[in-house]
Structure formats: structure tokens, C-alpha cells
PLY file of the C-alpha trace (Angstrom):
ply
format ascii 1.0
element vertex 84
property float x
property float y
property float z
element edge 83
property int vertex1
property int vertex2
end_header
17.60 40.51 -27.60
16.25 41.46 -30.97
13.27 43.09 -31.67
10.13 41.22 -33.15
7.24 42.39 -34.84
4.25 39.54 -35.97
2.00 40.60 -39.27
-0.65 38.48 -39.60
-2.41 38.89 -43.35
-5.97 37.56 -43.91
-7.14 36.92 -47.30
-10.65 35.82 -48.54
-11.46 34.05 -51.95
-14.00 31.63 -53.78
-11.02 28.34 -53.90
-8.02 27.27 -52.39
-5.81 28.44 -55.20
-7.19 32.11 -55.55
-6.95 32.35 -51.73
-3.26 31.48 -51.56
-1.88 33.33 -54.42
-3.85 36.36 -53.24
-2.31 36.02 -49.52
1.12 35.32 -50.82
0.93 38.62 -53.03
-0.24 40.41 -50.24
2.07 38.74 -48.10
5.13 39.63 -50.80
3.92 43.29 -51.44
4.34 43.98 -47.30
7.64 42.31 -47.13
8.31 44.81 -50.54
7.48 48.16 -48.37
8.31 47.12 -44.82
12.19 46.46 -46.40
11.79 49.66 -49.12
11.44 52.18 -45.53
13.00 50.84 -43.13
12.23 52.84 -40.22
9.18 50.62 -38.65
7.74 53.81 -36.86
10.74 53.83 -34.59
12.31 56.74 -33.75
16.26 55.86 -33.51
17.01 56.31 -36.82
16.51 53.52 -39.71
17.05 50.03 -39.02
20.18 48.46 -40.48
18.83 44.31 -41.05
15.09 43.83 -41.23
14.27 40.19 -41.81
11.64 38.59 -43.08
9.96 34.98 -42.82
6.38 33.97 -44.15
4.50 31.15 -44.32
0.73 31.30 -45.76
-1.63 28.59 -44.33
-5.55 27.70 -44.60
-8.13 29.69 -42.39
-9.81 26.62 -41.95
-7.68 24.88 -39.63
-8.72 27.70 -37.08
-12.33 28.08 -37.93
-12.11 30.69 -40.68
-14.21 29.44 -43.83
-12.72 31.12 -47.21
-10.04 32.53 -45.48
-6.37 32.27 -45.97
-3.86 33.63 -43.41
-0.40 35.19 -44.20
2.51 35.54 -41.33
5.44 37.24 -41.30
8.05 37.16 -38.96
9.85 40.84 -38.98
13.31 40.68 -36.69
15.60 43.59 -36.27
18.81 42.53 -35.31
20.81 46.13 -35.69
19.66 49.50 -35.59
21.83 52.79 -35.74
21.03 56.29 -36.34
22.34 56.70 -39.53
21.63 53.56 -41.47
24.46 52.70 -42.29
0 1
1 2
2 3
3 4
4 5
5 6
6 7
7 8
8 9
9 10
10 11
11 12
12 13
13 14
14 15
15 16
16 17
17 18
18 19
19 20
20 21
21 22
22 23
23 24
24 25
25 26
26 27
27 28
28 29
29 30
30 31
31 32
32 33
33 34
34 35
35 36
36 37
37 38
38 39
39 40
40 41
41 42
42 43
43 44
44 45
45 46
46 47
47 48
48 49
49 50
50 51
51 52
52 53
53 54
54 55
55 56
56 57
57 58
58 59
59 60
60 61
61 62
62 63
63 64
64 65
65 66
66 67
67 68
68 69
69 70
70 71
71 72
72 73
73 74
74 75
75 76
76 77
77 78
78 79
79 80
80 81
81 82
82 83
């Protein structure tokens, strides 16, 4: 089984095409530092794979006006405690 974290981004903005670049940058800038230090706050030592998926999707689907949501999808499928 491999560990899985969910990130859910939320992003507010005047149109549809501010909102979704702004929650794909914010979306691209976590994915940036979650794989730049890859310890998660575990403690076993720094995790070997961390993989990311995204998707970015319109608030108002679920009732959030002005609102674009980010996801990402962090897996882990190794860890040691040297990195390596």
C-alpha cells in the first residue's frame, strides 16, 4: 500500500480565465516545493518517488461562486532513510 496525501487549492478571481491560471500557478508552485523537500513531515528519512497529479476545475459545480479549485494527488511509493 502506498501512501496518499490529497491537497486541495482554492483560488478566487473576477473571470474564468484569471481564476484558472491563478489555481494552476498555485497548483504548479506546490507541486515545485512539495518535490524540492521531500520529506512530507515524515520522520523516516526523505522519500525516494513523490508523485504528483492535478487537475483544476470550477468552484461552481459545488456551490462556490468565483472560486476555482486545484487537486493534487501526492503518492509515495518508496521511502528509505537515506534518500537514495
Amino acid at each position: 500500500m502506498q501512501p496518499r496525501f490529497e491537497i486541495y487549492l482554492f483560488v478566487g478571481g473576477s473571470s474564468v480565465e484569471l481564476r484558472t491560471r491563478n489555481v494552476l500557478n498555485l497548483t504548479a508552485d506546490v507541486i515545485k516545493n512539495i518535490t524540492a523537500n521531500r520529506f512530507l513531515g515524515l520522520g523516516g528519512g526523505t522519500i525516494d518517488d513523490v508523485l504528483c497529479q492535478t487537475t483544476a476545475i470550477e468552484g461552481d459545480k459545488y456551490g462556490l461562486q468565483n472560486t476555482a479549485i486545484g487537486y493534487i494527488e501526492v503518492t509515495t511509493p518508496f521511502q528509505s532513510t537515506t534518500g537514495v
